[in-house]
Every structure is written in structure tokens, then in C-alpha cells.
N, C-alpha and C positions, 0 to 999 in steps of 0.2 A: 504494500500500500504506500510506503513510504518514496520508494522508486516511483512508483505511478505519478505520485503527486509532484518527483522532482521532473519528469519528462514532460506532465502534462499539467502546470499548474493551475488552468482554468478548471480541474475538476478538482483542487483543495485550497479555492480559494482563502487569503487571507479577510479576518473581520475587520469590518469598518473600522470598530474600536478598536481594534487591537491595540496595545503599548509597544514598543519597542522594547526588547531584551534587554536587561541591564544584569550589573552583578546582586541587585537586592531582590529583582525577582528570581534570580536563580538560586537566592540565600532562602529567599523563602517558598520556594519549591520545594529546596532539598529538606529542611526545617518540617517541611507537611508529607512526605515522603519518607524519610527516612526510619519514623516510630513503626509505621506499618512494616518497610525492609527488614526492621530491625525484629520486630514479632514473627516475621515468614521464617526469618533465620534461626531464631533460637527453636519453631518447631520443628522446622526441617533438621536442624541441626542436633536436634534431643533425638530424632529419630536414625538419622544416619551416622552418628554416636556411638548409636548402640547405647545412650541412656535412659530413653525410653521406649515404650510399645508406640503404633499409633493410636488406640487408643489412649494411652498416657499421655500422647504429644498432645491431645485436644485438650486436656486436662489443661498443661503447660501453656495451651495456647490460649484458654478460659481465663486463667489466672494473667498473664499478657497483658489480653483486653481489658478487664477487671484494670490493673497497671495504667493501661494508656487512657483509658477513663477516668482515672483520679486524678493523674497528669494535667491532662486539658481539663480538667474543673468543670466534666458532663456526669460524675457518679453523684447518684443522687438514692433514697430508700427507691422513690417512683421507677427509677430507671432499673434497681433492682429488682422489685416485684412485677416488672412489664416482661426482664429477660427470663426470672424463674418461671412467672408464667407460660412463656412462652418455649423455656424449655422443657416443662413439663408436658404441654400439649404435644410438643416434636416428640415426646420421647411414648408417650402414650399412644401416636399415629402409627411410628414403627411397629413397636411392639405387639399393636393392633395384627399388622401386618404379617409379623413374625407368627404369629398364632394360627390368622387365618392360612398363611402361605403352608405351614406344617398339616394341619389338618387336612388339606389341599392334595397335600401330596400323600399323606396316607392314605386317604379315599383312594389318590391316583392307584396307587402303589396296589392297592386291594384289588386292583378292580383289572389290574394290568394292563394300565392305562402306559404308563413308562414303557414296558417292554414294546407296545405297539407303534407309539413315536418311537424309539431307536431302530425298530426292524423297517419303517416308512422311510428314515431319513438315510440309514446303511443299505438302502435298497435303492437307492436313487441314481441309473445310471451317469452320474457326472463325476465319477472319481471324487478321490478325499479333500481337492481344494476348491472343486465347483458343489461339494457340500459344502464346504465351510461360505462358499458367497452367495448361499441358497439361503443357509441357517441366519447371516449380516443383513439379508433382504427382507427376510420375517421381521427380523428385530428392528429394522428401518420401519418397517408400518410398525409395527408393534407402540415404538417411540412416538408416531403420531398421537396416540389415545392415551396409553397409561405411564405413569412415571417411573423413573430407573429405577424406584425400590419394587414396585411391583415386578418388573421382569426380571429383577438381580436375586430376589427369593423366590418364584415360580415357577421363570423359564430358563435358568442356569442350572440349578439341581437337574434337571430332566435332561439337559443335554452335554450333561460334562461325560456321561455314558457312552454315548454317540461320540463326541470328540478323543475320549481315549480308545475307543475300538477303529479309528480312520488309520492309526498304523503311522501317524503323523511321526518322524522321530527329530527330534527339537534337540540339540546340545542343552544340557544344564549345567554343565562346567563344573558335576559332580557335587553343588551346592545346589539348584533350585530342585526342591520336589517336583515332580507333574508339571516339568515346563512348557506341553502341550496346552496345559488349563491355565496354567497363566497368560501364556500368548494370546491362547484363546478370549478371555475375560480381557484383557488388553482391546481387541478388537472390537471387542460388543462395546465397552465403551468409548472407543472411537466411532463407530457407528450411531450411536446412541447421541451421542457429543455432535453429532453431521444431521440425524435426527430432527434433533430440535431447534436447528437452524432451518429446517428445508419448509418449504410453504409448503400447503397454503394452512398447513396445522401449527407447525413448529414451536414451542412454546416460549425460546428463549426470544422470538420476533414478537409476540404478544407483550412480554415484559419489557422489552424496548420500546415498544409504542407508549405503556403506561408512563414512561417516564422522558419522553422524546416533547419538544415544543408540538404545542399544537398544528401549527402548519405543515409539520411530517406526516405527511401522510402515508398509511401502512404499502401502499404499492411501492414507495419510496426507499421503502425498508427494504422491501422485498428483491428491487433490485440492486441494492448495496449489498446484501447477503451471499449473492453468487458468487464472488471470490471467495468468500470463506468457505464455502460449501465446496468448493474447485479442490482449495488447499488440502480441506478435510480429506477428501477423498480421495488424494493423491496420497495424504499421509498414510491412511488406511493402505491402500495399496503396497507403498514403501515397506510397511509392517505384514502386510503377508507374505509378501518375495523376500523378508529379511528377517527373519522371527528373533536374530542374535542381538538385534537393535533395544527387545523390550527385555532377553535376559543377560545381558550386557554387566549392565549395572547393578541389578537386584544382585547378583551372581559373585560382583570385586566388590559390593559393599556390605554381605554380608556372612562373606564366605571366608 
């Protein structure tokens, strides 16, 4: 995007108002920038440490925000009892979910609902990697309708089965477990991530409009989003012809 705007600067144009660059707005860029830097790092860095889990890094990363809220003088009882609230509904929705998605698949499981999706999708004459762009194209619609926790407890347990019988053989560098279902789960969330950018569903374009000037209009979004969805797709691609890309680094940084 950046290249684009330098070759063709009539489509990023600058604002009327604009200021000119000086060194105090770049003091106070870095000034409103940096506490957020500095928060990504210490959780990414608690986790590729090896000092904490990712769930502990959230912890770290709770306790952060809590930090840079006191900071800039926005902690308040209100602003606590809005984020408890609020994390307790988030936590009651999964859980929700965690319940229904188990029971789900025990029905499934009774009923030999599993074994019948694996033998439909191992039966599919398109070899094990035009299954795997078969199984990316469900989970493409799939993203249109429901959300990534919906299909990451429903429709992942049911075809990690499918994915280890394709015969797929993935280096893990003697460190990743089942690097087929990592790569694998790697993919569904690039897909999913392409997903909810792609019209006329997409839901990360719906949240853009919520908070876009009024005079944007949503066709407007829609066609700013086709690069992104270009990129996406290419990356995707990238990661199915190179599966060493996604166990790479899980592999030297934890191995």
C-alpha cells in the first residue's frame, strides 16, 4: 500500500489540514506509541521466554493494561466494573460454547457422524492437497455466518482425523508434535482471517463501516479490501507450498 501511494499519489492523497512533520510530532507519536510497543513486548516476550504459558501471557498482558490505565489517569472503580463485566460475559459466551460444542460432538460421535465426514472427505478424488483446498473453501463460507470460536471447537475436532490420515509428512524438527495439525490450524486461520474480509458478509468490513466517517460509504470499503484479500491469499498459498515457514519458529523457539 505504501509503494502504491508512493507511485501513484493521487490515490493517498494528503489532508487539507495536514501539519507538517516536525520533531515534536514525532516526540509525540512515539510518546502514544511506545506504552502499547512496550505491552506487545513484554507478552510476546513472557511467552517466547519460556516465562510464561499463553494463557499466563494474557494474565501479564491484563495486568499491563491495568498498568497503562493508571498511567494515563483512565483507571477508575467504573472503568473496572464495565471491564469485569465485561469479562465475565466473554468468559460465560465461550464456555457457553465449550459445553454446547462437546455435547455436539458426543451426539456426533454416537451417532457416527465423524467417521462419515472422514470417509466423504478421504474419499474425494482430489488427492491430499486438493482436500486440504476443499476443506479452506468450506471454512471460507463457513466464516461468512459463524464466528472463529464456533468453527475452532466444532469443525476442527472433526477434521484433525481427516488431516492426519492424508499421509501429509511435515518436518517437525523432532520438536513440534503433529506438525501436520499445526500447519493445518495455521491455514484455517488464514483462511478465516481472508474470510472476514471478503464481501458481501465479511464481518471485519461491517466493523469498519461502524466506525468509518459517515460519507464512506460501504461499497467504498469494499473496494479498498481487494488488496488485502489479494495478499491474504497469496499468503495462504505461500503456506501450503511451504509448511517449514509456520514450523520454522515454533520448532528454534521452543525446542
Amino acid at each position: 500500500i505504501l509503494i502504491y501511494g508512493l507511485v501513484k499519489p493521487a490515490a493517498a492523497p494528503v489532508p487539507v489540514d495536514a501539519k507538517p512533520v516536525t520533531w515534536g510530532i514525532v516526540f509525540n507519536v512515539l510518546r502514544a506509541v511506545l506504552p502499547t510497543l512496550l505491552l506487545i513486548f513484554v507478552v510476546l516476550g513472557s511467552i517466547f521466554g519460556g516465562i510464561a504459558t499463553p494463557t499466563e501471557a494474557s494474565g501479564v498482558g491484563a495486568l499491563g493494561a491495568t498498568l497503562l490505565a493508571i498511567y494515563n489517569r483512565k483507571f477508575s472503580l467504573g472503568v473496572l466494573k464495565d471491564v469485569v463485566k465485561g469479562t465475565t460475559n466473554t468468559t460465560a459466551y465461550i464456555f457457553a460454547i465449550f459445553i454446547g460444542a462437546t455435547c455436539f460432538a458426543l451426539v456426533l460421535r454416537e451417532l457416527g457422524g465423524d467417521e462419515l465426514i472422514e470417509s466423504f472427505l478421504t474419499g474425494l478424488p482430489f488427492g491430499p492437497y486438493g482436500i486440504i483446498f476443499f476443506i479452506l473453501g468450506v471454512i471460507f463460507l463457513l466464516g461468512f455466518f459463524l464466528d472463529w470460536i464456533e468453527i475452532t471447537l466444532i469443525v476442527l475436532p472433526l477434521l484433525a482425523p481427516v488431516i492426519s490420515a492424508l499421509g501429509i509428512e511435515i518436518d517437525g524438527y523432532g520438536v513440534v508434535d503433529n506438525p501436520e495439525l499445526v500447519w493445518f490450524v495455521m491455514l484455517v486461520a488464514m483462511t478465516l482471517q481472508t474470510s472476514f474480509l471478503t464481501p458481501p458478509v465479511g464481518f471485519a468490513l461491517f466493523y469498519l463501516k461502524g466506525v468509518c466517517p459517515p460519507e464512506v460509504r460501504l461499497s467504498d470499503i469494499y473496494r479498498g479490501v481487494i488488496p488485502f484479500i489479494i495478499l491474504q491469499l497469496i499468503a495462504l498459498l505461500i503456506l501450503v507450498f511451504w509448511p517449514q515457514l509456520v514450523l520454522w519458529l515454533p520448532a528454534n523457539a521452543y525446542g
